[in-house]
N, CA, C and O atoms as CSV, one atom per row, in Angstrom:
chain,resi,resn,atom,element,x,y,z
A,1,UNK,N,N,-3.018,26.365,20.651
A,1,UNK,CA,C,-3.239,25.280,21.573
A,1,UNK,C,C,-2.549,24.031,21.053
A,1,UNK,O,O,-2.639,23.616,19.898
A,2,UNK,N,N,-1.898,23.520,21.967
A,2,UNK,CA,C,-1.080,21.750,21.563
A,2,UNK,C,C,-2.355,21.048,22.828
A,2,UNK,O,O,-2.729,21.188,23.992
A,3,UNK,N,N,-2.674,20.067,21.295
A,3,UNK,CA,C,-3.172,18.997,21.914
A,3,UNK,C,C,-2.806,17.492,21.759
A,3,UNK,O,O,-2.167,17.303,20.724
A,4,UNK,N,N,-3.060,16.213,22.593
A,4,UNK,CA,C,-2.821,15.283,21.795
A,4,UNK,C,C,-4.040,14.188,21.743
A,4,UNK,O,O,-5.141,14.064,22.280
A,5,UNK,N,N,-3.368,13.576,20.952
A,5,UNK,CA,C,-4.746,12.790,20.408
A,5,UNK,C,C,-4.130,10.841,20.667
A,5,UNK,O,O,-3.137,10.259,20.230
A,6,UNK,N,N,-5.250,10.376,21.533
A,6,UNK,CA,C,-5.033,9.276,21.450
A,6,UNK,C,C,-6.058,8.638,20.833
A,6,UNK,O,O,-7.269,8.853,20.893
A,7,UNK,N,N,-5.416,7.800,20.213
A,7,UNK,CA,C,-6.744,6.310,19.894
A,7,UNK,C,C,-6.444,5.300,20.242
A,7,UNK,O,O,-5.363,4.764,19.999
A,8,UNK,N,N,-7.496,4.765,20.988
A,8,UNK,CA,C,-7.388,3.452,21.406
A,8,UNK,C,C,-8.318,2.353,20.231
A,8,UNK,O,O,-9.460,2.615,19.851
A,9,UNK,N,N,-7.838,1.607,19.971
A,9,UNK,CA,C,-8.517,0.472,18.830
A,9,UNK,C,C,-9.823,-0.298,19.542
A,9,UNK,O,O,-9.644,-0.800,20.651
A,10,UNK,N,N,-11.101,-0.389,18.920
A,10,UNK,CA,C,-11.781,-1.214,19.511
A,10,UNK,C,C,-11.362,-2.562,20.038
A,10,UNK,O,O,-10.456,-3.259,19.582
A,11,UNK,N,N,-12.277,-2.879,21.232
A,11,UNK,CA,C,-11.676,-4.230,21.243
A,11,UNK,C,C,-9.960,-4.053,22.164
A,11,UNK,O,O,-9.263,-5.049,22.359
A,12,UNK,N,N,-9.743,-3.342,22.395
A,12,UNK,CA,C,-8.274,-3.281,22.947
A,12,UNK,C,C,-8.392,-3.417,24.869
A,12,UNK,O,O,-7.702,-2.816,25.692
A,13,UNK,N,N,-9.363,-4.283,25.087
A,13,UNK,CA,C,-9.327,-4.524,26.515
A,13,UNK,C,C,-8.150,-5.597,27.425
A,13,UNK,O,O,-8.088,-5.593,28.654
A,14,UNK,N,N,-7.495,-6.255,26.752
A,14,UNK,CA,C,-6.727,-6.896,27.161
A,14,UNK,C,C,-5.635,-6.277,27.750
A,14,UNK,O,O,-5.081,-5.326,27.198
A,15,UNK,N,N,-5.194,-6.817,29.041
A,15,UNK,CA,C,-4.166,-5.764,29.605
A,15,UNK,C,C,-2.688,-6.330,28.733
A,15,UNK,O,O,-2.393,-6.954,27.713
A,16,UNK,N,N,-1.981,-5.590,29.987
A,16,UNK,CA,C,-0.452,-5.916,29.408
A,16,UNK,C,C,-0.309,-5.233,27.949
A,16,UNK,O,O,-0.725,-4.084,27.802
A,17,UNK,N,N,0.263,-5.916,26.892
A,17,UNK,CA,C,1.973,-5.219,26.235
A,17,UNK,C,C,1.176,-4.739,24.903
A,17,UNK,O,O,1.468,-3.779,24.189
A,18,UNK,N,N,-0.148,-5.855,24.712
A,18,UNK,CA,C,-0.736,-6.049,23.249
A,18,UNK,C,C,-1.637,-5.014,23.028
A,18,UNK,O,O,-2.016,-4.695,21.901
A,19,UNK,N,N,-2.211,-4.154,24.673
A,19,UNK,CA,C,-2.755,-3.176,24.476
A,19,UNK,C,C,-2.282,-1.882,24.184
A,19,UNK,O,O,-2.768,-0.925,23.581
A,20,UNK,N,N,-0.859,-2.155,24.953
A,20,UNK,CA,C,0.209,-0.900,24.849
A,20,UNK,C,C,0.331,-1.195,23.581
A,20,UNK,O,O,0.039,-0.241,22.859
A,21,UNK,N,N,0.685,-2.259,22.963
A,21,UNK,CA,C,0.869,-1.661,21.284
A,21,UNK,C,C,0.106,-1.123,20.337
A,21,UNK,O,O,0.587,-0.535,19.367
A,22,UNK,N,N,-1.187,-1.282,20.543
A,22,UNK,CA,C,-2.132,-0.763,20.165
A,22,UNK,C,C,-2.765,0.797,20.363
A,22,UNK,O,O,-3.667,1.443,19.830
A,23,UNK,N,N,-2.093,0.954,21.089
A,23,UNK,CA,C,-2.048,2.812,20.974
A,23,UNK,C,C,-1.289,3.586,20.431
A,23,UNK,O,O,-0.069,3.452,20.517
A,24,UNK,N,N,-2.083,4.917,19.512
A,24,UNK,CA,C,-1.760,5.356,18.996
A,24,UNK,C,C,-1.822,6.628,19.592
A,24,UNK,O,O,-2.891,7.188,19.838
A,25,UNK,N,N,-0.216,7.321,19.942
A,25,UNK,CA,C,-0.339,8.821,20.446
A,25,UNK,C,C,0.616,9.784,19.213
A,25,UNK,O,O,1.666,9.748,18.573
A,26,UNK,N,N,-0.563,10.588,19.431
A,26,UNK,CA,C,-0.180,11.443,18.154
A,26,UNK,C,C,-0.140,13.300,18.494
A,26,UNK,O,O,-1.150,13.847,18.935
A,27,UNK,N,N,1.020,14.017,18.244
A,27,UNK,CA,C,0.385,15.388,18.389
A,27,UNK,C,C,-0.418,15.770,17.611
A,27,UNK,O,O,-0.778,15.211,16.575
A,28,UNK,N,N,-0.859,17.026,18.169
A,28,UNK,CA,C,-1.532,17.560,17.237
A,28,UNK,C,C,-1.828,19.342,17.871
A,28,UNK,O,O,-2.100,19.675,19.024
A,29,UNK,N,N,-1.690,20.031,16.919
A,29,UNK,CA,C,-1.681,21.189,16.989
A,29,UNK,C,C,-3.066,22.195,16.524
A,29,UNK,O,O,-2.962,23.406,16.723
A,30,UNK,N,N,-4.018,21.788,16.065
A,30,UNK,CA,C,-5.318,22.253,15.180
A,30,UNK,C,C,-6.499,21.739,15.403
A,30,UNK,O,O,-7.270,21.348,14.527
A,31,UNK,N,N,-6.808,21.707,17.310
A,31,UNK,CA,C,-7.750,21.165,17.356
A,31,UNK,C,C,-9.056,22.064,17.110
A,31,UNK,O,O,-10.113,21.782,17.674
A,32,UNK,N,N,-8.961,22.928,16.424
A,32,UNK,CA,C,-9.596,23.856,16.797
A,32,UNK,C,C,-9.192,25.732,16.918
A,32,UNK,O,O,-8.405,26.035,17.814
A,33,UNK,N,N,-9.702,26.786,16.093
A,33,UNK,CA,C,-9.557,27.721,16.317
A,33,UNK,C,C,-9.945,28.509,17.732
A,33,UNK,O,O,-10.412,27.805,18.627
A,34,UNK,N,N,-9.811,29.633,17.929
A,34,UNK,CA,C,-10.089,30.141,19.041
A,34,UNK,C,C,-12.011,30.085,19.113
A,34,UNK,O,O,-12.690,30.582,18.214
A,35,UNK,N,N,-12.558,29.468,20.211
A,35,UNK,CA,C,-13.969,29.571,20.597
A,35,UNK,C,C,-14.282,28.336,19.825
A,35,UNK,O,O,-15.448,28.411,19.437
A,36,UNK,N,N,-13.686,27.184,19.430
A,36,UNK,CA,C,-14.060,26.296,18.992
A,36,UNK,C,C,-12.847,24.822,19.341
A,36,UNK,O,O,-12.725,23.705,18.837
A,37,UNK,N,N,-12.268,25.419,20.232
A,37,UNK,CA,C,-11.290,23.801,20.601
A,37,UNK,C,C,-12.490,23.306,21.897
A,37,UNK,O,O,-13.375,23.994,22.406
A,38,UNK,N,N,-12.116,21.874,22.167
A,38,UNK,CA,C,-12.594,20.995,23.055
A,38,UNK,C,C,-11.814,20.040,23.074
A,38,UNK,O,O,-10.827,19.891,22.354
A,39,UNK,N,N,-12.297,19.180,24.080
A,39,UNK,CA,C,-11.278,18.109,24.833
A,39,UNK,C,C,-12.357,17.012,25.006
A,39,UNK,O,O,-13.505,17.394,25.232
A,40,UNK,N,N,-12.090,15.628,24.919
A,40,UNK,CA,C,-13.073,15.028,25.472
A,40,UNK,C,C,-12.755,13.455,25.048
A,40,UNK,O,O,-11.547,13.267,24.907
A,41,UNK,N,N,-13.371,12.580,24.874
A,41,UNK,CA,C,-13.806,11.365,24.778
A,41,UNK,C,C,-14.878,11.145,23.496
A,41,UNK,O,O,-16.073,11.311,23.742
A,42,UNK,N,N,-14.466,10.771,22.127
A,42,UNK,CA,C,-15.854,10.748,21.272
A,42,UNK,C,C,-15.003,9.082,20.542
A,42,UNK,O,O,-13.841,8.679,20.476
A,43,UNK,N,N,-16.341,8.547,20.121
A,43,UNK,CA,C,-15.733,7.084,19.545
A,43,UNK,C,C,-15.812,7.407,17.532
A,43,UNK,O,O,-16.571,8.186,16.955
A,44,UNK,N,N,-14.756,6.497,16.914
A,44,UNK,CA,C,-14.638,6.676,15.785
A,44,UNK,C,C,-16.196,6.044,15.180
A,44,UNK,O,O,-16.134,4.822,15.042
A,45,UNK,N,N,-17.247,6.504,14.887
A,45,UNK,CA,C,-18.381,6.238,14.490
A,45,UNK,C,C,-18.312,5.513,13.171
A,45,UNK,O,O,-18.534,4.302,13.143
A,46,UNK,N,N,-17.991,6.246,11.975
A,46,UNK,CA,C,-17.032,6.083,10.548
A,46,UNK,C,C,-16.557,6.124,9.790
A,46,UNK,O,O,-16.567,7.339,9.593
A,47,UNK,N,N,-15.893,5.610,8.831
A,47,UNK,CA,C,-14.580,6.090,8.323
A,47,UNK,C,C,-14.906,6.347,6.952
A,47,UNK,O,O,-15.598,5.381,6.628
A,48,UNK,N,N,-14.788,7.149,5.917
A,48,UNK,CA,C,-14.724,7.405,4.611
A,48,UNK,C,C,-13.892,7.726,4.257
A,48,UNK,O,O,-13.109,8.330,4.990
A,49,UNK,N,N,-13.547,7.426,2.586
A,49,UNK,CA,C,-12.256,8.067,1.444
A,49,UNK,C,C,-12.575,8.793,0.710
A,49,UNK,O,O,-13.663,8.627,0.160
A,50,UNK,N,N,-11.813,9.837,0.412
A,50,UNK,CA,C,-12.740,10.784,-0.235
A,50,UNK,C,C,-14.177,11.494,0.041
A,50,UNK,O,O,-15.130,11.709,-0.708
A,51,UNK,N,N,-13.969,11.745,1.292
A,51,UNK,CA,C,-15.666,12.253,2.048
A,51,UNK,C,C,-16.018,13.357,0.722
A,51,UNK,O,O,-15.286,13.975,-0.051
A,52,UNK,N,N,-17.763,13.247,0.914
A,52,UNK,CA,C,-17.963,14.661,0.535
A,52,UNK,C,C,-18.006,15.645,1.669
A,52,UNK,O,O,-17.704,15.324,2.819
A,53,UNK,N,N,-18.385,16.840,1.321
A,53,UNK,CA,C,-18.268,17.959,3.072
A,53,UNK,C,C,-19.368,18.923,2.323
A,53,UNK,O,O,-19.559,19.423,1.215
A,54,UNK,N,N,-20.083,18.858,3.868
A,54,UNK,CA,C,-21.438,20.460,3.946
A,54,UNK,C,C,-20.626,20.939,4.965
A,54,UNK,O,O,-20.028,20.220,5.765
A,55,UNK,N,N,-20.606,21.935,4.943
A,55,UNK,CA,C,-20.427,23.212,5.713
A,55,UNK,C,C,-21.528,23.127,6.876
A,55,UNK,O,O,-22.733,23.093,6.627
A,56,UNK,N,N,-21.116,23.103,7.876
A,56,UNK,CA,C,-22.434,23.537,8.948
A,56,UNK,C,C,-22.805,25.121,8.956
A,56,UNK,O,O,-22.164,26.164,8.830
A,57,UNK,N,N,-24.158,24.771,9.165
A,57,UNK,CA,C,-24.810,26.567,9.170
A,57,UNK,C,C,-23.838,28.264,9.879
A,57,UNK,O,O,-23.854,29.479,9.686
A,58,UNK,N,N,-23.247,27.423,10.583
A,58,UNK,CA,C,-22.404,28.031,11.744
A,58,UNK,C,C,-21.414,28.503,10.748
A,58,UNK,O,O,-21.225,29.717,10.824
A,59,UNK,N,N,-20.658,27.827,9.742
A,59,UNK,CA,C,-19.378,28.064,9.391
A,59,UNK,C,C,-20.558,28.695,7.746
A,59,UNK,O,O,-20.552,29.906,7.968
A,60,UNK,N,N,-21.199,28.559,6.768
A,60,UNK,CA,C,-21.868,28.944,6.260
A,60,UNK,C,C,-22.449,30.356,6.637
A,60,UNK,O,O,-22.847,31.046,5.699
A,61,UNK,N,N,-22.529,30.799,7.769
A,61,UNK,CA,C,-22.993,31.821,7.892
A,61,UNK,C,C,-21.509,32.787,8.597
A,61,UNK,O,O,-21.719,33.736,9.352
A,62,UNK,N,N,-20.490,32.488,8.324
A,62,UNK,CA,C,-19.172,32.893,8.907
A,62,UNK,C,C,-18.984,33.154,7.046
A,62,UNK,O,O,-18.666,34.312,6.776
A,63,UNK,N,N,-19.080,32.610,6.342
A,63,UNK,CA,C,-18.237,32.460,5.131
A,63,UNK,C,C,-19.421,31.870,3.933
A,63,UNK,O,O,-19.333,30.834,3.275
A,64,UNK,N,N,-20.382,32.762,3.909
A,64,UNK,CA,C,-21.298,32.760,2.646
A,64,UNK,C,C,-21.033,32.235,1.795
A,64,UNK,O,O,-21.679,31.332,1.264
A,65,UNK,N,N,-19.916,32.723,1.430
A,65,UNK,CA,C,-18.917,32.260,-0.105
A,65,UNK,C,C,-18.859,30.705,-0.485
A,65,UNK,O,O,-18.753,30.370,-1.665
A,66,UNK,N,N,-18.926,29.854,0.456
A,66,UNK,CA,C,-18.546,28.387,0.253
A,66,UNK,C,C,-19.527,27.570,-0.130
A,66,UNK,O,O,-20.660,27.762,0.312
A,67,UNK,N,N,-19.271,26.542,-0.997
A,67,UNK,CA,C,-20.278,25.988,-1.638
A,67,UNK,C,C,-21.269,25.160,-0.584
A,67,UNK,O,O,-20.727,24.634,0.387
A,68,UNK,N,N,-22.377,25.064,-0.717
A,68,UNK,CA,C,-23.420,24.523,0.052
A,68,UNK,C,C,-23.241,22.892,0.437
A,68,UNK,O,O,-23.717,22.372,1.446
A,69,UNK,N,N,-22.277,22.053,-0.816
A,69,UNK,CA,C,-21.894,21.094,-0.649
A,69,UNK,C,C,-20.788,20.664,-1.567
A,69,UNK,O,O,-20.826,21.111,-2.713
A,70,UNK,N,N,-19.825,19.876,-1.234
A,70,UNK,CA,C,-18.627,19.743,-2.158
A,70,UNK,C,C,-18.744,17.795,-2.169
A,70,UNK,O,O,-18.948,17.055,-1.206
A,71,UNK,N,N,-18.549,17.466,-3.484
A,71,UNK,CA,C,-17.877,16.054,-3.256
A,71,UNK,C,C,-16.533,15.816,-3.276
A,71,UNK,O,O,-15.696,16.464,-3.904
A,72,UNK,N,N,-16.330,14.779,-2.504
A,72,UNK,CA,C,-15.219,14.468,-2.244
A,72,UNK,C,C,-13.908,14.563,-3.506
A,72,UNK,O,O,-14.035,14.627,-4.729
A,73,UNK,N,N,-13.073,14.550,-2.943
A,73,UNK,CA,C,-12.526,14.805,-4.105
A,73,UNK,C,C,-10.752,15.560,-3.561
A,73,UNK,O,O,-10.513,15.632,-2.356
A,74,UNK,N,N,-9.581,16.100,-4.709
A,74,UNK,CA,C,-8.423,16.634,-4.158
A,74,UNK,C,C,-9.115,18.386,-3.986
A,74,UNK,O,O,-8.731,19.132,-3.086
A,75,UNK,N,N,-9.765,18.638,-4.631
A,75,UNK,CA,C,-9.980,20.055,-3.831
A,75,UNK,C,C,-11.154,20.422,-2.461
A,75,UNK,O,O,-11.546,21.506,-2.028
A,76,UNK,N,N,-11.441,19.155,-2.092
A,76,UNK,CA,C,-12.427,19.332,-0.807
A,76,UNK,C,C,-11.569,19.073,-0.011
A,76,UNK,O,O,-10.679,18.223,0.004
A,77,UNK,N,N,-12.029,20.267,1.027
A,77,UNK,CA,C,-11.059,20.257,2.142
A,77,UNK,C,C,-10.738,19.186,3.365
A,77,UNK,O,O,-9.902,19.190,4.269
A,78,UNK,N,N,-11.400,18.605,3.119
A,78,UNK,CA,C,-11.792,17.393,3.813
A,78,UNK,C,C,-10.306,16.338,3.541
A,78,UNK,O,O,-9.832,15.606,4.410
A,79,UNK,N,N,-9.899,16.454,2.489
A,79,UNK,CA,C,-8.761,15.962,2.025
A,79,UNK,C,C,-9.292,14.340,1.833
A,79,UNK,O,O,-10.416,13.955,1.510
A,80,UNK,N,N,-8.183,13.610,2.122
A,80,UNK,CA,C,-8.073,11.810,1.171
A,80,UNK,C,C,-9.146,10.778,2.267
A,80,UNK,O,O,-9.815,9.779,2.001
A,81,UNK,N,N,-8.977,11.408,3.347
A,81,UNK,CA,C,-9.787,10.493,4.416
A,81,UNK,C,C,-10.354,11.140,5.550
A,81,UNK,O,O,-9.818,12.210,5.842
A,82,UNK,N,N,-11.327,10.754,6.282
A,82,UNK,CA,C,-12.299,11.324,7.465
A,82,UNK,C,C,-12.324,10.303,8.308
A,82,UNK,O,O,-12.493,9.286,7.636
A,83,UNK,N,N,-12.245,10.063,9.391
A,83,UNK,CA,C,-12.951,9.464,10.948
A,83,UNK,C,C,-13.651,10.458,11.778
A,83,UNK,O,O,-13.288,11.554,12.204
A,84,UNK,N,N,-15.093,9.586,11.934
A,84,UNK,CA,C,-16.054,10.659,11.649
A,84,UNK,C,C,-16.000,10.268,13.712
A,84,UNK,O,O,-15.661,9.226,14.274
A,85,UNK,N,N,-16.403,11.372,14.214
A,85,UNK,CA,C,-15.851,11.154,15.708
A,85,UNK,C,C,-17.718,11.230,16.309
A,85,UNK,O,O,-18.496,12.182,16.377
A,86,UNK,N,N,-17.781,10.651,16.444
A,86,UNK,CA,C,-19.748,9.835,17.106
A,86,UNK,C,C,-20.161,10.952,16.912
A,86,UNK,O,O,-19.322,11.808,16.630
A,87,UNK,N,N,-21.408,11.288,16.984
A,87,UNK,CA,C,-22.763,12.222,16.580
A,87,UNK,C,C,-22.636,13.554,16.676
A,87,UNK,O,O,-23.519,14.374,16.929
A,88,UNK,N,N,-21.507,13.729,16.463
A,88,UNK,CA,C,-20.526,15.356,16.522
A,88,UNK,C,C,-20.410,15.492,15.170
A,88,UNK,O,O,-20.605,14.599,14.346
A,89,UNK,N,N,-19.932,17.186,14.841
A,89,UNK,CA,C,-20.029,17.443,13.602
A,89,UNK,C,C,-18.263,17.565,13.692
A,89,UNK,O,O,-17.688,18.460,13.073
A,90,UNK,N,N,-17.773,16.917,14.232
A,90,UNK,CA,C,-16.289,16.418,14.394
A,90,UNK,C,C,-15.881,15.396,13.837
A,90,UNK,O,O,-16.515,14.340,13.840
A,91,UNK,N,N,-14.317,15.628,13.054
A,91,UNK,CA,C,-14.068,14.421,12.530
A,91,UNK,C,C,-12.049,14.464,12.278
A,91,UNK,O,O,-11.652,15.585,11.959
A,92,UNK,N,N,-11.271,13.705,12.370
A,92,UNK,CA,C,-10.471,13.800,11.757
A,92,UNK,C,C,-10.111,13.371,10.170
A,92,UNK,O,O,-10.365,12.396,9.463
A,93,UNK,N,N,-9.409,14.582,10.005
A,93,UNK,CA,C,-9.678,14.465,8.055
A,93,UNK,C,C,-8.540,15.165,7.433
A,93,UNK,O,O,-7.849,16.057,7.925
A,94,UNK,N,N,-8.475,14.721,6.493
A,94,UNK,CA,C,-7.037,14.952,5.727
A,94,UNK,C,C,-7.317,16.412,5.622
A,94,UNK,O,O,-8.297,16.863,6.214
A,95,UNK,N,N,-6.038,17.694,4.466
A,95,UNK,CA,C,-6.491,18.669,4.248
A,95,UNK,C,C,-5.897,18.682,2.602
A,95,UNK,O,O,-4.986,18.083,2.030
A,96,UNK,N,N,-7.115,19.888,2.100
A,96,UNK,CA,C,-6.252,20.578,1.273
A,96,UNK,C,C,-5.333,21.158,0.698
A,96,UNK,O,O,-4.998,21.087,-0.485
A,97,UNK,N,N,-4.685,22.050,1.964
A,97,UNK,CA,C,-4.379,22.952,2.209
A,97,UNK,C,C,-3.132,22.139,3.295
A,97,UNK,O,O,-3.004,22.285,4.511
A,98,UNK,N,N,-2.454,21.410,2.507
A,98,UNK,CA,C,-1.394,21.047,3.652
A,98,UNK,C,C,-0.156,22.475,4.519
A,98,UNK,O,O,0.394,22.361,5.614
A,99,UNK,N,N,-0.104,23.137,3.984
A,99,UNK,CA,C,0.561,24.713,4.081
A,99,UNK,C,C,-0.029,24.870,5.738
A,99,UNK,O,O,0.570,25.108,6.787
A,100,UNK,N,N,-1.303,24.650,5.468
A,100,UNK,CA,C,-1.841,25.231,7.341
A,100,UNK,C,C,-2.126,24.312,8.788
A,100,UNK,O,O,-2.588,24.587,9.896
A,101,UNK,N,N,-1.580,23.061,8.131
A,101,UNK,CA,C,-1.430,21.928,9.236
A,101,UNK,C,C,-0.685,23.186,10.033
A,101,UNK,O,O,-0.115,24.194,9.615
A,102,UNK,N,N,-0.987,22.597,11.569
A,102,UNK,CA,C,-0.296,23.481,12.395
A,102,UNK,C,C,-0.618,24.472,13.494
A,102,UNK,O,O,-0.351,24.799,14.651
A,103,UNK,N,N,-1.649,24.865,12.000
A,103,UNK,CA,C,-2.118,26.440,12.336
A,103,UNK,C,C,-4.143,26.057,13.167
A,103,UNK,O,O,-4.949,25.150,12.963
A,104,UNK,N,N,-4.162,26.883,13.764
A,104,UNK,CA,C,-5.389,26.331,14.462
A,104,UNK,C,C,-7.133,26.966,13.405
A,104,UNK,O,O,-7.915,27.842,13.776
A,105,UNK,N,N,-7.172,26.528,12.735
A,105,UNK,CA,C,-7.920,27.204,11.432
A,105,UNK,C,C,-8.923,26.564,11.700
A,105,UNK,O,O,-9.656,27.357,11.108
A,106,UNK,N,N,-9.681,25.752,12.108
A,106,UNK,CA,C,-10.454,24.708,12.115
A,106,UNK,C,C,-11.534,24.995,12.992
A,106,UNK,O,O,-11.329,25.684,13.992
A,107,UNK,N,N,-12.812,24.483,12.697
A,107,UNK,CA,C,-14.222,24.585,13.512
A,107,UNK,C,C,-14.123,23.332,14.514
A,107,UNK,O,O,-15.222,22.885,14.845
A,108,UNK,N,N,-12.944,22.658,15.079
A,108,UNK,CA,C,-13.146,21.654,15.997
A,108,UNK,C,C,-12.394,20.296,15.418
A,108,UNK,O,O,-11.957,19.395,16.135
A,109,UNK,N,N,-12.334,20.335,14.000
A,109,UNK,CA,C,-11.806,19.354,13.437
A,109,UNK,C,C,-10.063,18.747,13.642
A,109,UNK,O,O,-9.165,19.509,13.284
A,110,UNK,N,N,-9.749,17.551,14.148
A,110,UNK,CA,C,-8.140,18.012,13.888
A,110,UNK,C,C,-8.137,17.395,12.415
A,110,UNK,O,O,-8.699,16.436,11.885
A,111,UNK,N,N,-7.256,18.376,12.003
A,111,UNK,CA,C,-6.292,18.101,10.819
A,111,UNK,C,C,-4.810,17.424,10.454
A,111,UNK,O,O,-3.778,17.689,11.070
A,112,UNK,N,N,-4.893,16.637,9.501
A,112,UNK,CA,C,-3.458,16.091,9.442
A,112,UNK,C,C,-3.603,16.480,7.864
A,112,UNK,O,O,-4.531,16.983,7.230
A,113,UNK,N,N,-1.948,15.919,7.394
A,113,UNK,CA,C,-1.751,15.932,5.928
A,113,UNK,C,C,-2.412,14.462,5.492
A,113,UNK,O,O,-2.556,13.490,6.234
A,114,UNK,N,N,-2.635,14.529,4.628
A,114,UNK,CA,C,-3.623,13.587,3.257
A,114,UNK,C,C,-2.694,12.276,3.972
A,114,UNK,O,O,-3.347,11.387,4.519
A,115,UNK,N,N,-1.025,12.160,3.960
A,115,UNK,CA,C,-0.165,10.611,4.384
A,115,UNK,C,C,-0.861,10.331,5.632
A,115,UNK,O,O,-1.456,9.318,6.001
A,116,UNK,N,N,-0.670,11.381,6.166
A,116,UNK,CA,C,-0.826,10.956,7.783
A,116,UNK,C,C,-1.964,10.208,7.993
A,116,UNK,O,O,-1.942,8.999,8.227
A,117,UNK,N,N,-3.235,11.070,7.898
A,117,UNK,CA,C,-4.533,10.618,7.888
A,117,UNK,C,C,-5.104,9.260,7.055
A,117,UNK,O,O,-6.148,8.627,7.214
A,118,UNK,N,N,-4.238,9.115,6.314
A,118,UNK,CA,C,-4.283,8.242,5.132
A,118,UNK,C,C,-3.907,6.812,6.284
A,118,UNK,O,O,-4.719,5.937,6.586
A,119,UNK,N,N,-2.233,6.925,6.853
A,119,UNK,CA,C,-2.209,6.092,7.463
A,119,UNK,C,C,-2.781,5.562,8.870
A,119,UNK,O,O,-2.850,4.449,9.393
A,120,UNK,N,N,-3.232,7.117,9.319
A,120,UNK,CA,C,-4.271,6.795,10.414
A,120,UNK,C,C,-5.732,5.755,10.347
A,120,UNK,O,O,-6.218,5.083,11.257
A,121,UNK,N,N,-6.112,5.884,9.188
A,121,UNK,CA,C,-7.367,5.542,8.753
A,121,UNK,C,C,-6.884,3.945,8.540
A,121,UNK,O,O,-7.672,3.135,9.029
A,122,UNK,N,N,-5.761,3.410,7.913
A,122,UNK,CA,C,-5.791,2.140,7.474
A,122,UNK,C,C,-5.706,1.477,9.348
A,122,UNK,O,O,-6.190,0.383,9.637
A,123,UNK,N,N,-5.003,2.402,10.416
A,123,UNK,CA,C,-4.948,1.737,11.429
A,123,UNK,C,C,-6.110,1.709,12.667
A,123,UNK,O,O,-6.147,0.898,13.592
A,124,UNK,N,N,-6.646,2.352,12.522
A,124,UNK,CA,C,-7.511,2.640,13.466
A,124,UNK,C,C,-8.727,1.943,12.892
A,124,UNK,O,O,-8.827,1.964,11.665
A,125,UNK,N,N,-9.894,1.179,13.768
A,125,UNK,CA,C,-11.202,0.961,13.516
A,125,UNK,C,C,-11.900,1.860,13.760
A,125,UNK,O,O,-11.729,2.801,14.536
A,126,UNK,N,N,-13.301,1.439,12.647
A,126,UNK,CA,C,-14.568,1.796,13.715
A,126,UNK,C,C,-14.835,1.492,15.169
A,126,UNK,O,O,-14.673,0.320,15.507
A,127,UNK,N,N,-15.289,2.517,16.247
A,127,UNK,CA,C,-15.364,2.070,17.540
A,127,UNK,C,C,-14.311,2.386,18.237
A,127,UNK,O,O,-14.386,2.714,19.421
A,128,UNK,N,N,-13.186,2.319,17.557
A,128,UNK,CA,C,-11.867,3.099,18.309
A,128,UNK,C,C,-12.059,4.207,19.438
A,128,UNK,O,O,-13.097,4.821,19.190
A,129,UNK,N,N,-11.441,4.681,20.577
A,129,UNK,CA,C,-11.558,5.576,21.189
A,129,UNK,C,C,-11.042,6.587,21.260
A,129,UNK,O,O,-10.065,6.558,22.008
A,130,UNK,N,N,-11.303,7.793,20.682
A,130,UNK,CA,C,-10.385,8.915,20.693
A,130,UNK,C,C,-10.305,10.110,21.760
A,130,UNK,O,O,-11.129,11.025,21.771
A,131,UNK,N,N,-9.425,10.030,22.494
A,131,UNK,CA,C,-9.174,11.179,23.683
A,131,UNK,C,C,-8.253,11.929,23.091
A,131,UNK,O,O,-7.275,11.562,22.440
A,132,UNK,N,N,-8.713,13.284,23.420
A,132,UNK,CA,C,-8.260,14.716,23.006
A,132,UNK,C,C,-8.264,15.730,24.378
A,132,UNK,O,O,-9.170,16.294,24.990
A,133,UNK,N,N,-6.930,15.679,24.528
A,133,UNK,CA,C,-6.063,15.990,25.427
A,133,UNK,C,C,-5.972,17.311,25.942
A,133,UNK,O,O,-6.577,17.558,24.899
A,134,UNK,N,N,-5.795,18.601,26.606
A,134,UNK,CA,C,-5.573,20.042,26.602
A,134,UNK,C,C,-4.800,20.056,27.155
A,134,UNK,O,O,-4.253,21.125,27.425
């Protein structure tokens, strides 16, 4: 699945040129594995560096093997940064595993590389609006 991802910056109600600059359209290819992509409207709730990551029960009971909780860190998959997408267990977040950007591996999450996300995060606020496209 190709999806794309917009964010709109809080606060970006003003019409005309200053709002157009303020958007950010981005592809994205990993919104999601099969039985787990969606589309929708969720607001950037908030932002962390170095998240730690739990596994939801769902993906825990897919993959026993994984630790119950990881801190943040270069081997959590979560990678350098998170925007945590409102009261969803959704978020955009760097990866580990830059090799599988691309690839649709993910429980819903999009993925970028550690730069990308890195520079996503310095631009985007809390409150931002993120539409995810099909």
């Amino acid at each position: 699945m190709r999806a794309r991802m917009h964010a709109v910056p809080a606060g970006a109600r003003s019409a005309g040129l200053q709002y157009l600059q303020r958007l950010f359209r981005l592809p994205v290819r990993d919104v999601g594995r099969d039985g787990f992509q969606w589309s929708g409207v969720k607001v950037v709730s908030a932002k962390r560096e170095w998240p730690s990551w739990t596994p939801p029960a769902q993906m825990l009971k897919r993959r026993p093997d994984l630790p119950r909780h990881m801190p943040g860190g270069i081997e959590n998959p979560l990678g350098a940064r998170a925007l945590y997408l409102g009261s969803s267990l959704y978020r955009i977040h760097g990866s580990n595993e830059p090799e599988t950007i691309g690839q649709a591996v993910s429980s819903g999450c999009i993925r970028m590389t550690n730069a990308d996300v890195e520079d996503l995060y310095n631009r985007v606020r809390v409150g931002a609006k993120v539409y995810v496209l099909r």
